[in-house]
N, C-alpha and C positions, 0 to 999 in steps of 0.2 A: 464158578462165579468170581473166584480172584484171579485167575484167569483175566474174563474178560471186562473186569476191574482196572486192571493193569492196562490193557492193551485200548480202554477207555479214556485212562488220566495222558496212558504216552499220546495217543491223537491228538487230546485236547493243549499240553503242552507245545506239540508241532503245530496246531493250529494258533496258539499265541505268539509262539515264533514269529510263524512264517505272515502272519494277516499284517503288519507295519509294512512288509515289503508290497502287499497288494490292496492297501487302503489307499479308498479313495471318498470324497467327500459329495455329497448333492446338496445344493439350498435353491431354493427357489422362490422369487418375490412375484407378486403378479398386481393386477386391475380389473377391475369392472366398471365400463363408465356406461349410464344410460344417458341421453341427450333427448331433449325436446325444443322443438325451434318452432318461433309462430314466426311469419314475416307475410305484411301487409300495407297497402298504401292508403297513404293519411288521406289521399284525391281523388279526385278524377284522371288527374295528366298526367298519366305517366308516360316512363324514357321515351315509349317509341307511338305515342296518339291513345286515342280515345276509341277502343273498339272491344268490344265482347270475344273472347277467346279462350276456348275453354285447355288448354294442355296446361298442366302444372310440372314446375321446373323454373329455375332462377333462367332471369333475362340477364345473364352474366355468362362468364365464360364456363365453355361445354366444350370439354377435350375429346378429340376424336382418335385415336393412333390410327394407324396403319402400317401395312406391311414391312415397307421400307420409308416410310415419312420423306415421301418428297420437297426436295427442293423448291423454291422458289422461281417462277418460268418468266424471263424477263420479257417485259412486253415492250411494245413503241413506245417514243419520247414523245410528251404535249409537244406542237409545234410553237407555243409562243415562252421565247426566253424571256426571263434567267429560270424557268421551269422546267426545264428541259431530261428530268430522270422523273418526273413524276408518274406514277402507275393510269397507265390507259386500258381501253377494253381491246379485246381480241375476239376473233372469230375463229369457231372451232365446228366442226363436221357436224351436221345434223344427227342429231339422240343424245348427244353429248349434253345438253344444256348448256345458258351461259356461261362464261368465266366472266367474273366479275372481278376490277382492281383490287389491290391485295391493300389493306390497311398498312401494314410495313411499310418499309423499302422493299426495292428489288433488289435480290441478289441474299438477302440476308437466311440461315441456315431454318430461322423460325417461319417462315415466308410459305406457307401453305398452300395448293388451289384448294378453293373451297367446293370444285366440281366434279362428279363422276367418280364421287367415294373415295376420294383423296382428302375431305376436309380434314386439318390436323388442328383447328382452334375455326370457333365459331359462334354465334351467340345467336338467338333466338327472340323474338317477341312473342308476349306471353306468360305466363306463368305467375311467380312471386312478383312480377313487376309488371301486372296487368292493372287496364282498368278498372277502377272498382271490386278490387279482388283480394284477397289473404289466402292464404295456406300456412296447413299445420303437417310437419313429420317428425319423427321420433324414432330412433336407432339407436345401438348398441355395440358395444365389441366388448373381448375380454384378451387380456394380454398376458401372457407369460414371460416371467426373467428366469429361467433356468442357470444355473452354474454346477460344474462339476469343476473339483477340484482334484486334481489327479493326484497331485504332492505338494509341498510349498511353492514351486517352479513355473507351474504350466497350471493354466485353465483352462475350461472349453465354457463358452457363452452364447448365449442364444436369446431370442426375442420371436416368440409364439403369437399370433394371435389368432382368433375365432372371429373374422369377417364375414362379408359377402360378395356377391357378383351384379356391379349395378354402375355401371358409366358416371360417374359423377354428376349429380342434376345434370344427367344426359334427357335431350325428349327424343321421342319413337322414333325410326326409321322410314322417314317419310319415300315415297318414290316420287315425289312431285313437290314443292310448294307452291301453288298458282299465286302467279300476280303479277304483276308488268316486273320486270328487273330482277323475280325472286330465283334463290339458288337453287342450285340441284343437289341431290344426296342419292345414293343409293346406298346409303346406310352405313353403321354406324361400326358394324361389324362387331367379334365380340365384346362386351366389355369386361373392363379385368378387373381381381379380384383386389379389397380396400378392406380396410382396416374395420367401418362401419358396416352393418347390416339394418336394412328398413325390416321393421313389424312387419307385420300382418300379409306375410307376402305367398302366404298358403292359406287355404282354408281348413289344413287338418293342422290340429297344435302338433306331430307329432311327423309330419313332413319335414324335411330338411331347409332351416331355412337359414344358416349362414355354415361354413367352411373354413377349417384352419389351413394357412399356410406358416411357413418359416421365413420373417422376414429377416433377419439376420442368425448367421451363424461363425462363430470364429474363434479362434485360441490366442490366449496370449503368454506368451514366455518370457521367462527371467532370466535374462542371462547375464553376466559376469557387468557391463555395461550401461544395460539400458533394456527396453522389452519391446519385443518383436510381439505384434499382432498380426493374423493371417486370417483373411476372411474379409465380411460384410458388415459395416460397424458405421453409426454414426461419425459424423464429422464437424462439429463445433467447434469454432475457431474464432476470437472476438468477441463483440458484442450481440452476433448472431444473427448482423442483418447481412452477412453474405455467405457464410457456412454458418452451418446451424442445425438443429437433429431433424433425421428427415432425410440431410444431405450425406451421401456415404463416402467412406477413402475405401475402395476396394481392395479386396488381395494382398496386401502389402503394407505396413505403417512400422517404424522402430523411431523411439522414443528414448534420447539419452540426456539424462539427467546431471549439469555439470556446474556446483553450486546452486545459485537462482536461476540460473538459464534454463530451460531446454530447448535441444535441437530434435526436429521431428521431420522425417523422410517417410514422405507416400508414394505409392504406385497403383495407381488404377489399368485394369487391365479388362479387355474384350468390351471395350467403349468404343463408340462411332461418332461419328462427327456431332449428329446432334444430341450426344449425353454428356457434353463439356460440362452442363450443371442439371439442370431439374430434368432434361430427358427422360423417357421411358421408354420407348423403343431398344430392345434387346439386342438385338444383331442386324447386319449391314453390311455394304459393301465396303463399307467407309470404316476402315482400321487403322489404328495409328502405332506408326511403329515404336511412340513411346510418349507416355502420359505421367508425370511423378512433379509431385510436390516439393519444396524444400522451407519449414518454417521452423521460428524461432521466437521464445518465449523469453519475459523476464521478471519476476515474481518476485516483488520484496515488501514486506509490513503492507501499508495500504496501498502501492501500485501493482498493476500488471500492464506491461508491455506486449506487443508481438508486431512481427514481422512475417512474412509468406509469398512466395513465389511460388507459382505454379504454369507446365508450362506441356502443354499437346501439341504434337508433331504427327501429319496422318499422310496417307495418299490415299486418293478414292481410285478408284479404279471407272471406266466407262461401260457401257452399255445400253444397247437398244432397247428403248419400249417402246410400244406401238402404242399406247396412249399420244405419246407426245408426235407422233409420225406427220404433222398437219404444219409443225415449224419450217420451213425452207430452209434447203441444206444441212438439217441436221434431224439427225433420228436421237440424239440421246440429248436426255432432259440437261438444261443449266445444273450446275454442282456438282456432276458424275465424274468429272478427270480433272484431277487439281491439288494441289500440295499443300496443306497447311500448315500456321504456325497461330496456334491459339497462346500469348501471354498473358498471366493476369497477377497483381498484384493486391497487398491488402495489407493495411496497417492499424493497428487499433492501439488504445490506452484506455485501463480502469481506473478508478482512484476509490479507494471508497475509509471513510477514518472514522466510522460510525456516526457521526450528524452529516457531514457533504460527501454526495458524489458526483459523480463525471464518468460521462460513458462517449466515448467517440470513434472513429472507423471511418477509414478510407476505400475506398475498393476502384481497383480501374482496370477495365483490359482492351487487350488489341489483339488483331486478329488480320492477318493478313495470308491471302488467298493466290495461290498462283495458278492457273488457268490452261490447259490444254486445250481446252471447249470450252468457252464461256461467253459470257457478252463480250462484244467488241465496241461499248459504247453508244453504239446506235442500233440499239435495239434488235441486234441479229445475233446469232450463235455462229463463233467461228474459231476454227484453230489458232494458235495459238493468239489467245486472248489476251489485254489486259489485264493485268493483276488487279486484286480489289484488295483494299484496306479497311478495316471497320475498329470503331472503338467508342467508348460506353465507362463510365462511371457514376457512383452512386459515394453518401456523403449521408451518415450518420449519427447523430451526439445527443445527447441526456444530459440533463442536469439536475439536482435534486440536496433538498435539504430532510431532514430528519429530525423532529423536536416530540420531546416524550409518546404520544401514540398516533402524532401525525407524521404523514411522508406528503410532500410534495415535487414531483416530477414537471421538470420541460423538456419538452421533447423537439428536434431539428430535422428534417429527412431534405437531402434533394439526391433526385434521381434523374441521370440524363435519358433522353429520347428521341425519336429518328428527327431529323431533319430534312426536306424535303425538297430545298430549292439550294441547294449548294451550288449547282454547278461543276461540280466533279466528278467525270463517271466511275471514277476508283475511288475515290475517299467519300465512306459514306459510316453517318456518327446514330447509333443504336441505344435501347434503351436497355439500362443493367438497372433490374428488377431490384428494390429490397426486398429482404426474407419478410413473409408475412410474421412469424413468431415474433421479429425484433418487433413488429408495430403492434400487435393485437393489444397491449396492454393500452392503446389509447382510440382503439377504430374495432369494428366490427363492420359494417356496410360497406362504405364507400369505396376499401379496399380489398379489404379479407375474401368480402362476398361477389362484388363487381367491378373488381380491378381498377377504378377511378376511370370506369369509360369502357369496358371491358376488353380490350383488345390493346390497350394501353403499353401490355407487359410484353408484345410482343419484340422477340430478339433472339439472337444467337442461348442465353441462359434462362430456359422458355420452363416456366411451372406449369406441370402437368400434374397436380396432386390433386388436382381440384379447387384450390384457391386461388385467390386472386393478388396482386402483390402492385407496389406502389414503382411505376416507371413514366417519365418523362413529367414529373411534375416535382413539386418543393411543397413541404408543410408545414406547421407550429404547432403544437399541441401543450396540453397541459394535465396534469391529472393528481387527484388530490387523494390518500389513504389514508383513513381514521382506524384504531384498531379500537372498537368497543368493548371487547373482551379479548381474553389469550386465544378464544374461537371462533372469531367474531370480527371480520375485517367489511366497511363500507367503504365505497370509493366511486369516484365520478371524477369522467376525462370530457374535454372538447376540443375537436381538434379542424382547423381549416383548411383548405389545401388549394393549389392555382396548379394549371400546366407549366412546364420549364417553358417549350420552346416552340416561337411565334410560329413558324412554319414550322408546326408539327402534324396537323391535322389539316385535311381540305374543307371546309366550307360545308358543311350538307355530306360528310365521307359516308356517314353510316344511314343508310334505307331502313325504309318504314318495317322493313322483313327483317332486320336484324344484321344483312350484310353489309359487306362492302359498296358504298352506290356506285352504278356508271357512270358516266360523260352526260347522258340523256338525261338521268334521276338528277346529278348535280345542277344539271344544267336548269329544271324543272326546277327544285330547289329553290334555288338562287332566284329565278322569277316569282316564284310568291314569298320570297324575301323582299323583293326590291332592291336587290343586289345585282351591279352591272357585270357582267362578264369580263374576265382577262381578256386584255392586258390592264383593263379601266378599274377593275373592281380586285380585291385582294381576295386571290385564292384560297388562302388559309382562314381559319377560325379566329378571332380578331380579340375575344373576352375568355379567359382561361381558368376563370372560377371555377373551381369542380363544387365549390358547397362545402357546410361545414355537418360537423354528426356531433351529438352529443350522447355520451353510454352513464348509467349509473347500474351499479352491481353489488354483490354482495357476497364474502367468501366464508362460508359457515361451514364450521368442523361441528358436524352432529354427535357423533359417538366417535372415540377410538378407530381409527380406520373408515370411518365414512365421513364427507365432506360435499357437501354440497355448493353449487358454483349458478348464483342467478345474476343475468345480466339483459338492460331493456337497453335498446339503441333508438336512434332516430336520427336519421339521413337527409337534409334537406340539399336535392342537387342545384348546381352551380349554373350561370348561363353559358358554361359550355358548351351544356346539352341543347342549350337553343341553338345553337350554330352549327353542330357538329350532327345532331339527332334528327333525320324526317323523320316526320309525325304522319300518320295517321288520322286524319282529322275529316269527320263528318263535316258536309260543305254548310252552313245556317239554311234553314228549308227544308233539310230532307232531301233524300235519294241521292246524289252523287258522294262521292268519300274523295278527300284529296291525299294520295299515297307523298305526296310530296311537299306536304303543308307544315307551316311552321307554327310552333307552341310558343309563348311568349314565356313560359313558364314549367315547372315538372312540380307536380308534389312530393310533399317526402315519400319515404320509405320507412319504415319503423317495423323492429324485431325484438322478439323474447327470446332468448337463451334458457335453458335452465338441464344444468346435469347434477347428478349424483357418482361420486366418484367412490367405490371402497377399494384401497389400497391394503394387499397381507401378503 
């Protein structure tokens, strides 16, 4: 027994030894949030007419990916100047369905068909934004923060969550949509897995009904310097209307601390052309042979500064599809061989001295395209092409005072957007998105939910999260916080908002279906407008009110760790929608319906919010 006494205590002492040299630490934080959402119209008239339809899913934007997210396919030029790059229709090989003009510009990397199972953004009539209609759903997720700490030096980080598999208010895979002008789908193909999962999506409780994946994973190290991170990680930069969490620096980040400065070096790696920002398409032909960031910070008492460059260099390579086989002279789609140089820039300032702050942000980029195969201006695909040049900025700032348990915030946003009669078949001007997080604390509908028009955001830095984000318009907001107890926050925003820019939108662009309209649909339009045709009558949308929303909400800490967040909106749209939306509209009498009829008016929209969040 003393024996094995002895040879008890020696282990235990080698095991005191030696356990310093192989400890390592685990903590772990996590969430649970449930969410319930009612959304319903105050009217009759809604976005797109007055008509019974039964599919549930927001009349907003509905991401579609696809395999390789096709390019944008340059169509003819209108025959009457100074319109002369304006999107026309095309004809395509019988089973194909229509292609119908693309809301964008042409040429631009966002620029989707919306035919033959290629649609890569598209929006729907129906749903939460139906005639005399509401809907209610309610989902979940649960998240994990993992950390292992290996020594003081090195960590390894992670972010878990328990989602599901459900297209973002995607609707069904249609094989048809009947109607004069309506699009074609063959479907939706998979959809990917998010963050949320819907109820009741089995009939056994004991069915599998959401899925974890790893949305980030990655290490950071300390070295003598400054700290290298490696991996998948958020990317918050600014005031968070143009990186923000959500947005990631791939692979690669080292952050050196020198006084109040830091300088921080990125590298994004195995990115394709269209994941310069909100992309989701994974791989591609489109590689660049070098993507990295370079920003700089400066941190003293109540200021922060920054600065950031960032700067994608690609070649695409070419290649035949036999979709696009029907172009003349050319078997490989626009965008497939061509050189680029994506720049962008971004400037921000905080201020905050505990009663005033100040939040503002710059963001602008350029992108310029060199051409092997591409338009040659007049509406054909040819060797070497014309270069295109594209460019886009956005313009964000806050104001706000602080007096014992109130806050008062103003809010600024402009965001540019296409423009459509320039005149120049290489310089053409894009809409750069705000981050929907920089806004939510003052909107919920107009933006978050339906993009200000839903197709609005389309551009080269295209959100595909499932929200909608503010492009090609200017806004004011205001929003007031009362804090009634330490757990216990009321507050109410309103905010208004107009289009930037005069020729941004056609006249009648968007169909009673949801799409893009023809020449024929516009054209129909315009006559029960009473609106003369070009070159006599103005092509574009003429009143650029989008409407104003007003939210009031409430942020209630129930217990330690739980928190509950209710918030009620209400949306009233602008006469943009008069110009820019066919309607749908039963004819007075009975029996005929005009797909092409104008609403003098839209009623609101109006939502309830309400989650429960526990944080451990």
């Amino acid at each position: 027994m003393k024996k094995f006494s002895v040879i008890l205590l020696a282990g235990l002492l080698l095991v005191a030894f030696a356990a310093p040299a192989f400890a390592w630490e685990f903590s772990m934080k996590g969430e649970w949030e449930y969410r319930f959402r009612y959304f319903g119209r105050a009217g009759d008239a809604d976005l797109f007419g007055q008509q019974f339809q039964s599919e549930v899913g927001f009349a907003g934007q509905n991401i579609y990916g696809t395999a390789d997210f096709q390019p944008a396919i340059p169509l003819g030029p209108m025959t009457v100047p100074p319109y002369n790059n304006l999107p026309t229709t095309a004809t395509v090989p019988a089973g194909l369905g229509p292609v119908l003009p693309f809301a964008a510009l042409p040429g631009t990397i966002a620029n989707v068909n919306t035919t033959a199972g290629l649609a890569g953004m598209r929006i729907v009539r129906g749903g939460f934004s139906l005639y005399s209609s509401d809907a209610i759903y309610h989902d979940s997720r649960l998240t994990f923060y993992p950390e292992i700490r290996v020594n003081p030096a090195i960590r390894v980080h992670g972010v878990y969550t328990v989602g599901g598999l459900r297209n973002k208010y995607a609707q069904h895979n249609w094989p048809l949509i009947p109607g004069p002008g309506s699009p074609y789908m063959q479907g939706a193909g998979v959809p990917p897995i998010e963050r949320y999962y819907v109820h009741q999506t089995s009939d056994n409780a004991y069915d599998t009904a959401a899925i974890g994946s790893w949305e980030q994973f990655r290490a950071t190290i300390q070295i003598p310097w400054g700290i290298l991170s490696l991996g998948v990680k958020d990317f918050p930069f600014g005031t968070g209307a143009s990186l923000s969490n959500g947005l990631r620096s791939e692979a690669f980040l080292l952050v050196v601390p020198y006084g109040p400065m830091r300088f921080l070096w990125g590298v994004w790696l195995a990115r394709n052309a269209t994941n310069a920002g909100y992309g989701t398409v994974p791989d591609s032909d489109r590689k660049p042979s070098f993507f990295e960031g370079m920003l700089a910070t400066y941190d003293a008492c109540d200021l922060s500064m920054g600065l950031g460059y960032i700067l994608q260099n690609l070649h695409a390579k070419s290649y035949t599809n036999p979709n696009f086989g029907f172009f003349a002279g050319a078997g490989n789609p626009y965008g497939n061989a061509y050189d680029q140089n994506l720049q962008f820039w971004i400037a921000f300032m905080k201020y905050n001295n505990g009663r005033f702050f100040f939040n503002a942000e710059y963001a602008f980029f350029q992108q310029d395209r060199y051409h092997h195969i591409g338009p040659n201006g007049l509406g054909g695909l040819t060797a070497g092409a014309a270069p295109l040049f594209f460019e886009g900025y956005h313009w964000f700032t806050e104001f706000g005072v602080m007096a014992g348990p109130a806050k008062v915030s103003l809010m600024n946003a402009i965001s540019s957007g296409g423009v459509l009669n320039t005149g120049n078949p290489t310089k053409q001007y894009l809409g750069y998105p705000i981050d929907y997080q920089a806004m939510s604390p003052y909107q919920f509908l107009m933006f978050e939910t339906y993009g200000g028009g839903n197709d609005a955001f389309a551009g080269p830095l295209l959100p595909a999260d499932g929200h909608g984000m503010m492009s090609d318009a200017f806004c004011y907001a205001a929003r007031l916080d009362y804090a009634v107890a330490s757990n216990l926050n009321v507050w109410g925003s309103y905010i208004w908002a107009h289009r930037l820019e005069k020729a941004g939108y056609l006249f009648g662009g968007k169909n009673s279906f949801g799409g893009a309209a023809s020449a024929a649909q516009i054209a129909a339009f315009r006559a029960s407008a009473g609106r003369a045709a070009p070159p006599n009558g103005d092509p574009f949308v003429t009143d650029g009110f989008l409407g104003w929303e007003a939210n009031a909400g409430v942020d209630w800490k129930l217990l330690e760790g739980l928190t509950a967040y209710l918030r009620y909106s209400y949306w009233q749209p602008g006469e943009w929608f008069k110009e820019a939306y066919q309607a749908h509209v039963p004819v007075p009498g009975g029996g005929a319906v005009n797909d092409f009829g104008v609403l003098q008016s839209r009623d609101a929209i109006q939502a309830f919010h309400g989650s429960l969040m526990v944080n451990f």
